[in-house]
C-alpha positions in Angstrom: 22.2 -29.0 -10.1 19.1 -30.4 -12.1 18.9 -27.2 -13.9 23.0 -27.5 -15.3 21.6 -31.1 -15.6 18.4 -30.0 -17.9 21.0 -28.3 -19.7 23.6 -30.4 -20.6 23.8 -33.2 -23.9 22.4 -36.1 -22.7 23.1 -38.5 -25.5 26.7 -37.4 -25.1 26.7 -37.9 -20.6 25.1 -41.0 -21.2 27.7 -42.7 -23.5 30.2 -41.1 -21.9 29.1 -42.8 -18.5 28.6 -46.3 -20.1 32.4 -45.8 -21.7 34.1 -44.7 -18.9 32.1 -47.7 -16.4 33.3 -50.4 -19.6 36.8 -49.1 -19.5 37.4 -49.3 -15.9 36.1 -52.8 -16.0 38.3 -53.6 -19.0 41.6 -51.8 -16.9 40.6 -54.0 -13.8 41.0 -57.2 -16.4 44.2 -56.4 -18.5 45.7 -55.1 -15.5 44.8 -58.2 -13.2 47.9 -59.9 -13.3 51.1 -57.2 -14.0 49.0 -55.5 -10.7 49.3 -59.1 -9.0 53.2 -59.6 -10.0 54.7 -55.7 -9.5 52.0 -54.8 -6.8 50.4 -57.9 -4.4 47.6 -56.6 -5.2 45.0 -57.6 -8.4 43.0 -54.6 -8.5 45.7 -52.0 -7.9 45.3 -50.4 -11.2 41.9 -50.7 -11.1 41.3 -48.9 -7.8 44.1 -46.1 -9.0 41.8 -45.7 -12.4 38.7 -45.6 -10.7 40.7 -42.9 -8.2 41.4 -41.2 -11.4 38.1 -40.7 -13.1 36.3 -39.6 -9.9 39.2 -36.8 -9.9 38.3 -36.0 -13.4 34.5 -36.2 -13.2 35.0 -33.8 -9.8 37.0 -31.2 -12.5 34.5 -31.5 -14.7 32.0 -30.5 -12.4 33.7 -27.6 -11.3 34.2 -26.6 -15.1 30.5 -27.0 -15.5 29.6 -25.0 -13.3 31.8 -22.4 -14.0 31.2 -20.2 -16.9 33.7 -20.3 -19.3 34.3 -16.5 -19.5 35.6 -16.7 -15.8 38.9 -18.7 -17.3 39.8 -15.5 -19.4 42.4 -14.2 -16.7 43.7 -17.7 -15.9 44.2 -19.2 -19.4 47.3 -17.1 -20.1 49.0 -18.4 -16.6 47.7 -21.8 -17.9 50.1 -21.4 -20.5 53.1 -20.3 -18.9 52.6 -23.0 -16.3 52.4 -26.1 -19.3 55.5 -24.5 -20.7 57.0 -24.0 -17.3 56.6 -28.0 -16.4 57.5 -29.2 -19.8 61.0 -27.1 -19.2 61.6 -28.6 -16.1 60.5 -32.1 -17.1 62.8 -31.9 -19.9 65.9 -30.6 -17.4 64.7 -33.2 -14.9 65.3 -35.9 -17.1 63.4 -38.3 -15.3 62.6 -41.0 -18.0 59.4 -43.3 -18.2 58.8 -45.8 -21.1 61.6 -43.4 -22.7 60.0 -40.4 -22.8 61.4 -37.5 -20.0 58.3 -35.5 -19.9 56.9 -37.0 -16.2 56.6 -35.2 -13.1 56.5 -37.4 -9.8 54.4 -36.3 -7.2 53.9 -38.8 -4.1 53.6 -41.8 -6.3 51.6 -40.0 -8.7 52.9 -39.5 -12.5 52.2 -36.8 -14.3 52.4 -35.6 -17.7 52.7 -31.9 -18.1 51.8 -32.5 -21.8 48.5 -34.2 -21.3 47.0 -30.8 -20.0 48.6 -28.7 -23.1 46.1 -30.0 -25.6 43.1 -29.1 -23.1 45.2 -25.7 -22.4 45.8 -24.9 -26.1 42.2 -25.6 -26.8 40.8 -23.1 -24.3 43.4 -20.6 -25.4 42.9 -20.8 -28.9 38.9 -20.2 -28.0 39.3 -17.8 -25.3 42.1 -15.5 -27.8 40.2 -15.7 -31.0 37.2 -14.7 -29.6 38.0 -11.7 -28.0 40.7 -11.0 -31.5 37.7 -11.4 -33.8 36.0 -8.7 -32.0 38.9 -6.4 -33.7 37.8 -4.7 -36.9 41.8 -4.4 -38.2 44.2 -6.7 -37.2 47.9 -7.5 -38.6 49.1 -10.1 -40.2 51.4 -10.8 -37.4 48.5 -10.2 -35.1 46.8 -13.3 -36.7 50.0 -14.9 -36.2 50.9 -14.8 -32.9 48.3 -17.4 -31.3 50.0 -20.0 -32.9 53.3 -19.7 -31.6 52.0 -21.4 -28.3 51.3 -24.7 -30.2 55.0 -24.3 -31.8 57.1 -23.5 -28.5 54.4 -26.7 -26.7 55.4 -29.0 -29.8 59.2 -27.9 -29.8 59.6 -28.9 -25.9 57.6 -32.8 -27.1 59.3 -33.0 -29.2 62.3 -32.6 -27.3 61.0 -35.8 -24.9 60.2 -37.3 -27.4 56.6 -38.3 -27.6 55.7 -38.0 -31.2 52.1 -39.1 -30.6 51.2 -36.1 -28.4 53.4 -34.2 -30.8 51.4 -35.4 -33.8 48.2 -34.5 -31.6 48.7 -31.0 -30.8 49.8 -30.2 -34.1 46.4 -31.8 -35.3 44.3 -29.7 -33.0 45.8 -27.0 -34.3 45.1 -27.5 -37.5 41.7 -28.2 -37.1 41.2 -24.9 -35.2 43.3 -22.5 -37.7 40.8 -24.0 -40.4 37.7 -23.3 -38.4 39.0 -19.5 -37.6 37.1 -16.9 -39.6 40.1 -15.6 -41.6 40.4 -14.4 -44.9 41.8 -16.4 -47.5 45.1 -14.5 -48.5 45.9 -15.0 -44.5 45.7 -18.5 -44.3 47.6 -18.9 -47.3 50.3 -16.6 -46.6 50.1 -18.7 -42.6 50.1 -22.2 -44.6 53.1 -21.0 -47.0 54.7 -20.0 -43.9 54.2 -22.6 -42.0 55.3 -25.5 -44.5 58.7 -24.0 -45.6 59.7 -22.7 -41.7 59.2 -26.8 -41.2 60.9 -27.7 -44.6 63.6 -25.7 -43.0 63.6 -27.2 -39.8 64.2 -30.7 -41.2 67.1 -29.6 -43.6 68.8 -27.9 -40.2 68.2 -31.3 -38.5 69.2 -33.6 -41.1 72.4 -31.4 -41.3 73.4 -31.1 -38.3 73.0 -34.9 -37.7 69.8 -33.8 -34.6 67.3 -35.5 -36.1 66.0 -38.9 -35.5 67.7 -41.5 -33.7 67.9 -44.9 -35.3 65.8 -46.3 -32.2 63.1 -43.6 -33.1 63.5 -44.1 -36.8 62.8 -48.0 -35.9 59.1 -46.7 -34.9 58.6 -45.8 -38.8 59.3 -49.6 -39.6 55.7 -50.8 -38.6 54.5 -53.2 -41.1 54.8 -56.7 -41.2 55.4 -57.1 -37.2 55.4 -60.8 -37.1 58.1 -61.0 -39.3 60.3 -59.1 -36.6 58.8 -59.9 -33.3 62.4 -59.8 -31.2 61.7 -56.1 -32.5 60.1 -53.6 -29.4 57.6 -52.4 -31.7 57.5 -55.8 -33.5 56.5 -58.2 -30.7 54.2 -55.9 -29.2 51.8 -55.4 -32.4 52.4 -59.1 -33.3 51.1 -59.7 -30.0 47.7 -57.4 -30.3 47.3 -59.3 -33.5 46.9 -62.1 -31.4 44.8 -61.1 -28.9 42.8 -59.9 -31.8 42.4 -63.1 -33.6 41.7 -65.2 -30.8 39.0 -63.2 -29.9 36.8 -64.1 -32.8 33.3 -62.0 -32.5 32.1 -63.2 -29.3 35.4 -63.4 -27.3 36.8 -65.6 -24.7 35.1 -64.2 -22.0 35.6 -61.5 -19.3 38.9 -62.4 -17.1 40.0 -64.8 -19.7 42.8 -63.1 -21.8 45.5 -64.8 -22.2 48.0 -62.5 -24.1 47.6 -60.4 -20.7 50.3 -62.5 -18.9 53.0 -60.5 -19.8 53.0 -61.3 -23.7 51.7 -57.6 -24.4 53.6 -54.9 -21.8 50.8 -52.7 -22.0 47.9 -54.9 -22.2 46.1 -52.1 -19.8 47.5 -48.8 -21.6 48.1 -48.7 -25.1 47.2 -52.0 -26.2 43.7 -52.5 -24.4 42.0 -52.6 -27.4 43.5 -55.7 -28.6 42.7 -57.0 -25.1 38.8 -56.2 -25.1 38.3 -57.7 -28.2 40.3 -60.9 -27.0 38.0 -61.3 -24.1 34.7 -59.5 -25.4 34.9 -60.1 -29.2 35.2 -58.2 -32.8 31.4 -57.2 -32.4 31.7 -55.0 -28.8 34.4 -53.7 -31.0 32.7 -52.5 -33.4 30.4 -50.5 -30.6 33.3 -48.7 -29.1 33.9 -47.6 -32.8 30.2 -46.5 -32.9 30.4 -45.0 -29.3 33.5 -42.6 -30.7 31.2 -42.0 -33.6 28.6 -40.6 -31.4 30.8 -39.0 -28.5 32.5 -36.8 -31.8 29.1 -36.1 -33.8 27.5 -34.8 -30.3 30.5 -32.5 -29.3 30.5 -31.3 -33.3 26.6 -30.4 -33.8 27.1 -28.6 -29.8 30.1 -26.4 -31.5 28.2 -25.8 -35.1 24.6 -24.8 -33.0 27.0 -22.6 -31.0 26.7 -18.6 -30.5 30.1 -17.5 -30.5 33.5 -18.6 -31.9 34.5 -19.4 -28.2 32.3 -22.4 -28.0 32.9 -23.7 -32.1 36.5 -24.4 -31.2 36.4 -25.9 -27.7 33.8 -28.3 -29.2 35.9 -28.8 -32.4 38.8 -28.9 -30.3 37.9 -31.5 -28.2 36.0 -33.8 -31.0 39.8 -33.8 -32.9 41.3 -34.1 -29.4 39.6 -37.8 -29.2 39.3 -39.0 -33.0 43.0 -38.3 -33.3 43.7 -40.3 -30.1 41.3 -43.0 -31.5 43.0 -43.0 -35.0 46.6 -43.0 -34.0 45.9 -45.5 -30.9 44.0 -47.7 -33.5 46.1 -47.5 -36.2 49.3 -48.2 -34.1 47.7 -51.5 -32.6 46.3 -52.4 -35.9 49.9 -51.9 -37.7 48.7 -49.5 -40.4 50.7 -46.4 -38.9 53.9 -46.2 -36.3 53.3 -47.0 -32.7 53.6 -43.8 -30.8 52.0 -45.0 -27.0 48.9 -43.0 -27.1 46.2 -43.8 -24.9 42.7 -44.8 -26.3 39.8 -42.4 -24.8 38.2 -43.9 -21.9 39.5 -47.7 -22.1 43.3 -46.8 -21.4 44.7 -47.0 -18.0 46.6 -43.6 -16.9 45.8 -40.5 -14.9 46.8 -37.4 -16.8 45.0 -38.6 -19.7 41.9 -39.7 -17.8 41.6 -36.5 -15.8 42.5 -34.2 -19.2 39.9 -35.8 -21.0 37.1 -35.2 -18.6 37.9 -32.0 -18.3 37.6 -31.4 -22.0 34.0 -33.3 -22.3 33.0 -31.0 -18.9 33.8 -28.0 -21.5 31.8 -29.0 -23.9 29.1 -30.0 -21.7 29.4 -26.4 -20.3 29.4 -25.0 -24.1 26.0 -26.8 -24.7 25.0 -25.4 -21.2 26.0 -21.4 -22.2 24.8 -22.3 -25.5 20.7 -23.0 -24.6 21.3 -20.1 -21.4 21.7 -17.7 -24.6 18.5 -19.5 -26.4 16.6 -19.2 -23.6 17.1 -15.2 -23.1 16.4 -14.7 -27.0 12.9 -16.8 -26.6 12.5 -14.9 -23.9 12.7 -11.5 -25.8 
């Protein structure tokens, strides 16, 4: 183990330890009193989110110990298993905080579309690299990797749960531009792409599927003390709150007060607004700087990487959590609609916790293949 250790970014374990010990700290305070109320018990989200990391830092450990070639034969059942649940989630209809995409397993909830993003990651790295290998390939041939992301955001967005949507299709994006193709092919893929969704819309608008007014509300997100009887409304007049009472030192650990039941998801989506109550604008401002340093560490492992492979999983995964940080930000903060996605280590939930462990454990096993290969060419 102190040899995958030796190996392995430590800047990037070492904020990644002091984030994830924060955020479990922070759960245990937002959550205190909904736990308390719905539960008996104070610290039941707390102990269920600590359960949760130590199931996702044991996944991790497995991943980084594993190299990642051994995936190849799996990655492809992978896929047909995301696709699988979200079908059955969908036909299920088993609704939670109005999205149908949950499957319930002894108590446990579990989202099916959580584990897409890490499963289109490693398929996108796993296909490419072996397709590049090709000396001719087809149009077509180029094309076909990105159905996946198109059937996985067709079945979200069936749920609905535009934020994961708007997630995927951002990984996505980020990886097409990082693939080695030549110019006429992406533009001919781009063209493509933006009149087959041009077309979509006009078939929605048309045949009166498209948004319903209650998700068309989500698009009204400015101004949210002026409608606080709205959903949206109260809960981002709320964080605004939290926000401003917090000042740059804070109240105080324990202290919040716009957890008792003013913000619904004090612990989840909102627990940024709650930190800052209790902890102030300037620790803040750190988690900022931590993202900043947890996305520049996964980027310079993916550009010092040999292959494609390890360039997309790290690229992957560094879009993966800024556009969870953007559009969890920017929903709290009111500058774009509030779509319920979690913030990177500081939200309270399983799937999300677990997925993004296992997404830093493959980058921390990129870095690990990547000085492996170093070592054999020093060698030589």
């Amino acid at each position: 183990m102190r040899k995958v250790l030796n190996k392995m970014d430590k800047p990037l374990l070492i904020v990644t330890i002091i984030c994830l010990i924060f955020g479990l700290l922070m759960v245990g305070s937002a959550s205190s009193l909904k736990a308390y109320m719905s539960k008996g018990d104070s610290y039941y989200y707390f102990k269920r989110q600590l359960l949760f990391i130590g199931l996702g830092l044991f996944a991790a450990y497995i991943i980084i110990r594993t190299p990642i070639k051994k995936w190849k034969n799996l990655i492809y059942l992978a896929v047909l298993g995301v696709i699988g649940a979200l079908v059955y989630v969908l036909i299920s209809e088993k609704v939670m905080n109005g999205i149908s995409g949950w499957l319930f397993i002894g108590g446990f909830g579990i989202q099916p579309s959580e584990f897409a993003k890490t499963v289109l990651i490693l398929f996108f790295a796993l296909t490419f690299e072996k397709m590049m290998k090709v000396k001719s390939l087809s149009n077509v041939s180029k094309a076909l990797p990105f159905v996946v992301p198109l059937v996985f955001v067709f079945l979200i967005f069936e749920q609905p749960d535009f934020g994961t949507m708007m997630i995927l299709a951002g990984i996505t994006v980020v990886i097409f531009l990082i693939v080695p193709y030549d110019k006429k092919t992406k533009f001919i893929m781009t063209t493509f792409t933006i009149i087959s969704v041009l077309v979509l819309s006009l078939v929605l608008v048309l045949t009166g599927k498209g948004l319903s007014s209650s998700q068309m509300s989500r698009f009204n997100y400015k101004d949210p003390c002026t409608r606080y009887r709205e959903k949206t409304g109260y809960q981002v007049c709320n964080g605004y709150i939290a926000i401003n009472s917090g000042g740059l030192f804070g109240s105080g650990y324990g202290n919040s007060k716009q957890k008792y039941l003013y913000l619904p998801e004090a612990h989840t989506d909102f627990i940024f607004a709650i930190i800052i109550e209790e902890m102030g604008l300037i620790v803040g401002i750190l988690i900022i700087l931590a993202y900043f340093i947890v996305i520049w560490r996964i980027i310079l492992i993916g550009r010092k990487s040999y292959n494609l492979q390890g360039t997309i999983i790290c690229y992957g995964v560094a879009s993966y959590i800024a556009l969870h940080v953007i559009v969890n930000l920017g929903g709290v903060l009111g500058v774009i609609p509030l779509t319920g996605v979690p913030l990177p280590f500081y939200s309270y939930g399983g799937s999300f916790m677990i997925n993004l462990l296992i997404c830093l454990g493959l980058v921390q096993r990129t870095s690990i293949e990547n000085k492996i290969f170093e070592q054999k060419h020093l060698v030589r």
